[in-house]
C-alpha positions in Angstrom: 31.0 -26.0 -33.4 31.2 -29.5 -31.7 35.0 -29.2 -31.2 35.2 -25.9 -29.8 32.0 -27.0 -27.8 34.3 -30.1 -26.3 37.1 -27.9 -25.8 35.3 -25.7 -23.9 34.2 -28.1 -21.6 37.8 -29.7 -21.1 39.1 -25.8 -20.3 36.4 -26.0 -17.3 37.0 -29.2 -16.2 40.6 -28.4 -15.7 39.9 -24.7 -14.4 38.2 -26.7 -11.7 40.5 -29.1 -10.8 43.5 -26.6 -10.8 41.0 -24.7 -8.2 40.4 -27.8 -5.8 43.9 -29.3 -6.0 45.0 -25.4 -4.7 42.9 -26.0 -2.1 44.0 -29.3 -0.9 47.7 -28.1 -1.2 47.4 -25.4 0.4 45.4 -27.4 3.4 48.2 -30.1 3.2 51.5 -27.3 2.8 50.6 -24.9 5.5 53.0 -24.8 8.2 50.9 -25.5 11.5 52.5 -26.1 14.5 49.8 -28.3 17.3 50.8 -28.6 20.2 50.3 -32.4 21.8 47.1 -33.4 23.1 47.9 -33.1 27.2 46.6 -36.8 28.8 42.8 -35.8 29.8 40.1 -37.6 31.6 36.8 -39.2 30.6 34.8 -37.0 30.6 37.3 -34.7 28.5 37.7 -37.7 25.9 34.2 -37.9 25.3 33.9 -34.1 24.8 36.6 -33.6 22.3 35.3 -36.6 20.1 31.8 -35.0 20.4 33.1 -31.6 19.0 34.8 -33.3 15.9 32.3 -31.7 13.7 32.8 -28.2 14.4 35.1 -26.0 12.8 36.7 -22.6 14.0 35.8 -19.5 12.0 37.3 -16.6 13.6 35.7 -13.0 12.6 39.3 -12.5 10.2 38.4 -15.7 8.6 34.8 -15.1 8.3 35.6 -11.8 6.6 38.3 -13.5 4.0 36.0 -16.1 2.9 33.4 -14.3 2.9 30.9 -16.3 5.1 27.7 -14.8 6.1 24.9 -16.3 7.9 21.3 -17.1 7.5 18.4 -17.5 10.0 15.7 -20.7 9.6 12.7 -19.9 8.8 9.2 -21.3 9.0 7.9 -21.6 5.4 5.0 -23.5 3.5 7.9 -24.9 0.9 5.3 -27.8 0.1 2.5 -25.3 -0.7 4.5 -22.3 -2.5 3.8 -21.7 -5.8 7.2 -19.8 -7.6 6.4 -18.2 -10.9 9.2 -16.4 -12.7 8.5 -13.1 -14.0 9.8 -9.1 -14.7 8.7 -5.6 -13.3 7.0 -3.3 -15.7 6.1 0.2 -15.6 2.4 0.6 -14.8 0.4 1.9 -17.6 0.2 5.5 -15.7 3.6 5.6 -15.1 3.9 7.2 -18.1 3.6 10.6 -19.9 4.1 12.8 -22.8 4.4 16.1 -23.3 3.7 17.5 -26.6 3.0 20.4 -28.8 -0.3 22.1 -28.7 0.9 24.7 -31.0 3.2 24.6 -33.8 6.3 26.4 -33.4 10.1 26.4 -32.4 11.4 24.2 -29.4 14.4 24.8 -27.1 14.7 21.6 -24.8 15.5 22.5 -21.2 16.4 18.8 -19.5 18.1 15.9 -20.4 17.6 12.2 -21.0 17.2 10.9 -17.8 17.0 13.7 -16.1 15.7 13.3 -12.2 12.6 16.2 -12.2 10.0 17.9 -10.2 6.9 18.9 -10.4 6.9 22.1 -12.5 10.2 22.1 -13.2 10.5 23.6 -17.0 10.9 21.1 -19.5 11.2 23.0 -22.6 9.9 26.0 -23.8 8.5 27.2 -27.8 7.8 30.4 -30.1 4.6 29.8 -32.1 3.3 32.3 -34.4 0.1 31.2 -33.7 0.2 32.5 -29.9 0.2 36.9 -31.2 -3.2 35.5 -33.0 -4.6 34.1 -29.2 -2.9 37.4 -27.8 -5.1 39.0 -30.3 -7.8 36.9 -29.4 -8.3 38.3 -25.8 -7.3 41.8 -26.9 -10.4 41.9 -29.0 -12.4 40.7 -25.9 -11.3 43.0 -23.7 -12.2 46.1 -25.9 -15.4 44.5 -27.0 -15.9 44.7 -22.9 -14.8 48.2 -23.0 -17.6 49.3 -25.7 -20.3 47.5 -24.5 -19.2 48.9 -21.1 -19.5 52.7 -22.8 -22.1 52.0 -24.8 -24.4 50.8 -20.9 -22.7 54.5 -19.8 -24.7 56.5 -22.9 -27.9 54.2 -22.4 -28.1 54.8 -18.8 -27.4 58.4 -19.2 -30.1 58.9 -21.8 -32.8 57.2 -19.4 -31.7 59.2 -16.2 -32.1 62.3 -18.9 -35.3 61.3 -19.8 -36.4 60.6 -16.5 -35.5 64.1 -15.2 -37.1 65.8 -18.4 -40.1 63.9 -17.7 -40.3 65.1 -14.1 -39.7 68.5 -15.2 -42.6 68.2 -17.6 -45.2 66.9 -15.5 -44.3 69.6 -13.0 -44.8 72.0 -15.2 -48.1 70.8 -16.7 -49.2 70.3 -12.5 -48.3 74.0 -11.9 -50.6 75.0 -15.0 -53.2 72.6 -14.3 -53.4 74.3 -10.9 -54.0 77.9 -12.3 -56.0 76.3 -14.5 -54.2 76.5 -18.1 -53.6 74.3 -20.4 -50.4 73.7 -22.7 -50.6 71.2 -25.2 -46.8 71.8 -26.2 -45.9 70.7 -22.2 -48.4 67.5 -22.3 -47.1 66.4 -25.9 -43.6 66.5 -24.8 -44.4 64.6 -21.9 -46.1 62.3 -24.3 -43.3 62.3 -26.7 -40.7 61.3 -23.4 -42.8 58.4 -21.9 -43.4 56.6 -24.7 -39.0 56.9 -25.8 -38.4 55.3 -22.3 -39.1 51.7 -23.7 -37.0 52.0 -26.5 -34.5 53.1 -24.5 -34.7 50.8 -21.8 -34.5 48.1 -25.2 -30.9 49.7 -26.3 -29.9 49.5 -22.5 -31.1 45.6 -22.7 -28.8 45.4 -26.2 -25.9 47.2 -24.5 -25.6 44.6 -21.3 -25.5 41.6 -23.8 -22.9 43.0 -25.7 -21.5 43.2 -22.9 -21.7 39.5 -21.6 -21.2 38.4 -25.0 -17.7 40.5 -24.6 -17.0 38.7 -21.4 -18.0 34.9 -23.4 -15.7 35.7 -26.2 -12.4 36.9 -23.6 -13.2 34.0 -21.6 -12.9 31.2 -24.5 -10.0 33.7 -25.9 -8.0 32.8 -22.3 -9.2 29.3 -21.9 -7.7 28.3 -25.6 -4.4 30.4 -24.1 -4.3 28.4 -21.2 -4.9 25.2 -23.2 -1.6 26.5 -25.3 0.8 27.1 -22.6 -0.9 25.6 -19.5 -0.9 28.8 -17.5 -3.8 28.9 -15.4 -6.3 31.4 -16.7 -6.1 33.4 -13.2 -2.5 33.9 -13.9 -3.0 35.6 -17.3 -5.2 37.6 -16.7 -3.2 39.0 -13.8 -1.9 42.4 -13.5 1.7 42.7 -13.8 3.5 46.3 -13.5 5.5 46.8 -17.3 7.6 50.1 -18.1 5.4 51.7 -14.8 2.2 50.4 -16.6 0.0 47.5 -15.6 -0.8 44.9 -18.2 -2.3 41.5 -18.1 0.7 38.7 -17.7 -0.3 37.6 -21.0 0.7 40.5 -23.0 4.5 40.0 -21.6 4.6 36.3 -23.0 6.5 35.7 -25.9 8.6 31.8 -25.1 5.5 29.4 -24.1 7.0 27.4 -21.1 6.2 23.6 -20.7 6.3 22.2 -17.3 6.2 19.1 -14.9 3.2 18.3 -13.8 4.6 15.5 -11.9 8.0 14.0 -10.4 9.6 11.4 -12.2 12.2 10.9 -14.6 13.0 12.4 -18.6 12.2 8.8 -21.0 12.6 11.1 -24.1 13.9 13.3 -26.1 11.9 13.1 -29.3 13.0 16.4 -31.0 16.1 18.1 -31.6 16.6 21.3 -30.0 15.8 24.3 -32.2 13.4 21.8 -34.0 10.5 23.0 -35.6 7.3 21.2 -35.1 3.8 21.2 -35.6 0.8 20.5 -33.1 0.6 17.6 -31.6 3.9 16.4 -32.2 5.7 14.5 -29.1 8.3 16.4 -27.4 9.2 15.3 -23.9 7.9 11.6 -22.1 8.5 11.3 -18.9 8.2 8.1 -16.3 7.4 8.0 -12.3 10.0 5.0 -11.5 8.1 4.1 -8.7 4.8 3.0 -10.1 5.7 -0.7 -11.7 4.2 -3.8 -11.5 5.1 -7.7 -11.6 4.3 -9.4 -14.2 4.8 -13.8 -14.0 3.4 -16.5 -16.0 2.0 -19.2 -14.3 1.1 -23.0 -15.4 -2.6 -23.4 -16.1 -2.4 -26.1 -14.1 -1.4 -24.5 -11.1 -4.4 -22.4 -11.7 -7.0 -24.4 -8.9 -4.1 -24.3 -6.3 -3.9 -20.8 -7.1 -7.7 -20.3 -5.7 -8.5 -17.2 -4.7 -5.4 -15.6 -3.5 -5.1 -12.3 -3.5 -1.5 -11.7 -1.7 1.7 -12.9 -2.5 5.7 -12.1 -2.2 8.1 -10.7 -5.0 11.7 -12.3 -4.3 14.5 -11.6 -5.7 17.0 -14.0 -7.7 19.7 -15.2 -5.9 21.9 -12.0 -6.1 25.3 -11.1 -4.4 24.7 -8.3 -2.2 20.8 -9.4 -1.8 19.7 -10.8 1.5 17.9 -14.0 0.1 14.7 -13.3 2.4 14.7 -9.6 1.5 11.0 -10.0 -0.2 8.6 -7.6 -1.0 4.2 -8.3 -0.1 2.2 -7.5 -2.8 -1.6 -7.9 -4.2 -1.9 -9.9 -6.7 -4.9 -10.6 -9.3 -5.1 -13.1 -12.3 -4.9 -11.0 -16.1 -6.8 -11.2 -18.6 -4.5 -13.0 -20.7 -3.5 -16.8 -21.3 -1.4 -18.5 -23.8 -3.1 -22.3 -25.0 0.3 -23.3 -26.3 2.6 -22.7 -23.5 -0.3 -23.3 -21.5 0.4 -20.6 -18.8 -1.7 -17.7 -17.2 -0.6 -14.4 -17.0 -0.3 -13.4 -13.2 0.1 -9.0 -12.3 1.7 -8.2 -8.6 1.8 -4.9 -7.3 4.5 -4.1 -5.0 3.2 -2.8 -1.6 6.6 -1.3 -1.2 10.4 -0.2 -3.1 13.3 -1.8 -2.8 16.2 -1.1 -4.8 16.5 -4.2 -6.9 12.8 -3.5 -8.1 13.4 -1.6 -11.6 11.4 -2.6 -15.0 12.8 -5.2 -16.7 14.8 -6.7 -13.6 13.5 -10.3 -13.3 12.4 -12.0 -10.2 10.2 -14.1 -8.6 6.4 -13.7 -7.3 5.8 -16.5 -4.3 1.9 -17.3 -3.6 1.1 -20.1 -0.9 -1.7 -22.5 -2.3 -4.2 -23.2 0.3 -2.8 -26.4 2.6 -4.1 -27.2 6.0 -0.4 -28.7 6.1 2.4 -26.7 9.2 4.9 -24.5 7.8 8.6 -26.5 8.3 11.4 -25.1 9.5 13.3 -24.7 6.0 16.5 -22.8 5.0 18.1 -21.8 1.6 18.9 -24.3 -0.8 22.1 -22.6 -1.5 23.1 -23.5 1.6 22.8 -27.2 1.6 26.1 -28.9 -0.5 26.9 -32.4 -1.8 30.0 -34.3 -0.3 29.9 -37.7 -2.1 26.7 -39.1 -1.7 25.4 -36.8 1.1 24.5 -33.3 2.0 25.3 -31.2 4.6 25.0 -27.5 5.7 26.8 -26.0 8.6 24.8 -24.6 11.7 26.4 -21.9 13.3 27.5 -23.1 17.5 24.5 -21.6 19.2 27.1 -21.4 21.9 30.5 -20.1 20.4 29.1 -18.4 17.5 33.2 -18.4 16.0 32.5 -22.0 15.4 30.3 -23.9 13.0 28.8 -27.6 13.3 29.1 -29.7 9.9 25.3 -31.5 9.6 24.3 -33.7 7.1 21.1 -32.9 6.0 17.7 -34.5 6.6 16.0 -33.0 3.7 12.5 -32.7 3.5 10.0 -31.1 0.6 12.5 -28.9 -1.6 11.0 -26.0 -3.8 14.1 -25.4 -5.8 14.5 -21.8 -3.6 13.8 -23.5 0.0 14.4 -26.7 1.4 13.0 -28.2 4.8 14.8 -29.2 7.7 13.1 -32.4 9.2 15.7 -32.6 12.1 19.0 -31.1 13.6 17.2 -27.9 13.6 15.5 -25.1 15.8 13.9 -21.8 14.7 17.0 -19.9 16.9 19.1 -21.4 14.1 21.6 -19.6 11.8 23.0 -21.9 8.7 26.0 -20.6 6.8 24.6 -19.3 3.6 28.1 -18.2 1.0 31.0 -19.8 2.3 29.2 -23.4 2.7 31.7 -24.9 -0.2 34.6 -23.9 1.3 33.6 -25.4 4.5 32.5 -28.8 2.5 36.0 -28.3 1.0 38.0 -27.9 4.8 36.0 -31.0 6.2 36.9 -33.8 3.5 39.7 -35.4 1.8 39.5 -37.6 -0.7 36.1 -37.7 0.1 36.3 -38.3 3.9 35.3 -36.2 6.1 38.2 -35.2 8.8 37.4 -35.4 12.1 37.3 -31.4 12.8 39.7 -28.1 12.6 40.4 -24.6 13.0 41.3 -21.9 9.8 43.8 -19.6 10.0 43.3 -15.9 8.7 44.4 -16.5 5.5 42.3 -19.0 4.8 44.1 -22.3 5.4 42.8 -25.2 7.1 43.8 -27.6 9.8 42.5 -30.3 11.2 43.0 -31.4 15.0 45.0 -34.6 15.3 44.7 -37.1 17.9 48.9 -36.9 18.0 
């Protein structure tokens, strides 16, 4: 393991120097024609030795290098706290769809699948849903009886009432001529005394009735509950074979649907599967709720204070601006780890970016409170070592195809950001990727030449005093 280890290393090494001797070859082979310096004044003298710095980088050699430029910032770097750490999907960002009958499934989407709210997920056949059918069917006539049954009451009291009237007419007319019919007054008797009894069945009739209406409504709720159809929409009328039946009665494949946006985490049966209640089916995610989650040092934990904001940065990425943060609110968890000694820390984004997915690691940024100036700082990336110095290359705030070789007056470094105690403004751009090369065009042999120009492809020369 030790050998291939070593020979690993020697590959490397040589990789490199293979690279940086192509570098200086090329530099040294390139055919460059400069024309002599004319004979110039003063004034002129002084100006050309004060430009020895500064290199030309047309837009062609910009774009072949690949240099891009960023601006200086003003940042805390001696108060920010960095604490690595990884999205994760919000605890709600979740959610599963399963069976609330058993019964046969036919999957509609796919893994991954983007979806909308109500979009059909899949749909399923349960013998149990002709019994809930039933269920309401039963109501519904129940209704109808109870319904009939109110019709015969009602009509036997408006009978009564009438016979009654006709009675006690009868008995007035004779009680004016002054005779006397016991039949006529015992039949009146007999009448008036059935009305409370009837007026009881009509009493019996009306609760069958609600109790009808009770036993329909839990028959639909429990559908609903099956095949989350709103009851409404069961019970509407829908025109079948030039009849009009209840929307229920025409169901026979129970559809499952979206009841919000997101995206299809799992499949967790087979299509045609058979399953029992409450087996998963579908789970779906909403991509866009996640959270940060870091782990910061215990100790950092007084520094840390009170804040409740911070910045979620990404790593240093190709393609990724390096100041293309995200704010966020932060709080401190619940949980803590006594042998790493760290604290768990949870971030919620306040916006989306694309880099921010669940699992993608990054960083969360809080400033400690300071009564200490932000610095003028710029990337740390930016900054390179030429022998025992560093330097980073401003961009000419006045020829902007030119850049000035600085060595750098370094100031607090946070690994991320460094700051700038001089040679600096806030109007500033640095060079950001391409800085190596640069180094590599302004030294030889660890000397730094006095200044140059690149050519399109790449190639560097530097001005010569003959």
């Amino acid at each position: 393991m030790t050998t291939q280890t070593t020979q690993t290393t020697h590959i490397t090494r040589l990789k490199t120097a293979i690279a940086i001797a192509s570098v200086s070859l090329t530099i040294l082979l390139s055919g460059c024609i400069l024309e002599p310096p004319q004979s110039t004044g003063p004034d002129q003298e002084e100006a050309g030795s004060a430009d020895t710095n500064r290199i030309d980088i047309p837009a062609t050699v910009r774009s072949n290098l690949g240099i891009t430029f960023v601006n200086v910032e003003r940042r805390r770097v001696d108060s920010t706290i960095r604490v690595p750490g990884a999205f994760e999907l919000q605890p709600r960002a979740r959610r599963e769809y399963r069976m609330t009958l058993s019964g046969e499934v036919r999957l509609e989407v796919d893994q991954y699948q983007q979806i909308e709210a109500g979009d059909v997920l899949y749909r399923f056949r349960s013998p149990r849903w002709p019994e809930l059918q039933h269920e309401i069917i039963m109501g519904e006539q129940d209704i109808e009886t109870a319904l009939a049954e109110i019709d015969v009451v009602r009509a036997r009291i408006s009978e009564s009432d009438r016979r009654l009237a006709l009675t006690r007419d009868r008995l007035s007319s004779l009680s004016d001529a002054e005779i006397r019919n016991a039949d006529l007054e015992a039949q009146a008797a007999e009448i008036e005394a059935s009305l409370p009894r009837i007026g009881a069945e009509l009493r019996q009739a009306e609760t069958k009735l609600a109790n009808a209406h009770r036993t329909r409504e839990h028959a639909l709720h429990r559908a609903s509950a099956a095949t989350g159809i709103d009851e409404s929409q069961l019970s509407q009328e829908i025109e079948h074979d030039g009849q009009m039946l209840p929307s229920y009665r025409r169901i026979d494949w129970i559809e499952v649907r979206a009841s919000e946006s997101g995206v299809v985490e799992t499949l967790a049966l087979t299509d045609g599967a058979f399953a029992d209640s409450p087996s998963l089916v579908v789970s779906t995610i909403d991509p866009t709720q996640v959270r940060f989650r870091a782990m910061a040092l215990q100790a950092d934990l007084v520094r840390l204070g009170t804040a409740k904001t911070g910045r979620i940065v990404p790593p240093t990425t190709p393609g990724i601006p390096i100041g293309d943060g995200v704010d966020s609110s932060i709080m401190i968890g619940l949980e803590a780890h006594p042998e790493q000694r760290t604290v768990t820390l949870l971030a919620t984004p306040a916006e989306s970016r694309a880099w921010i997915r669940p699992g993608v690691s990054a960083f969360l940024e809080v400033v400690a409170e300071t009564t200490e100036r932000p610095a003028l700082a710029i990337p740390r990336s930016a900054i390179v070592k030429d022998g025992i110095t560093h330097v980073f290359f401003r961009r000419d705030p006045k020829d902007p195809n030119k850049a000035i070789r600085v060595e750098a007056d370094m100031g607090v470094d946070d690994g991320r950001w460094v700051a700038i105690n001089s040679g600096l403004s806030l109007q500033d751009e640095v060079v950001l990727d391409g800085a190596f090369e640069l180094k590599l065009a302004t030294q030889q042999s660890g000397v730094m030449q006095k200044g140059g120009h690149f050519h399109a492809d790449g190639t560097f020369h530097e001005e010569t005093d003959e």
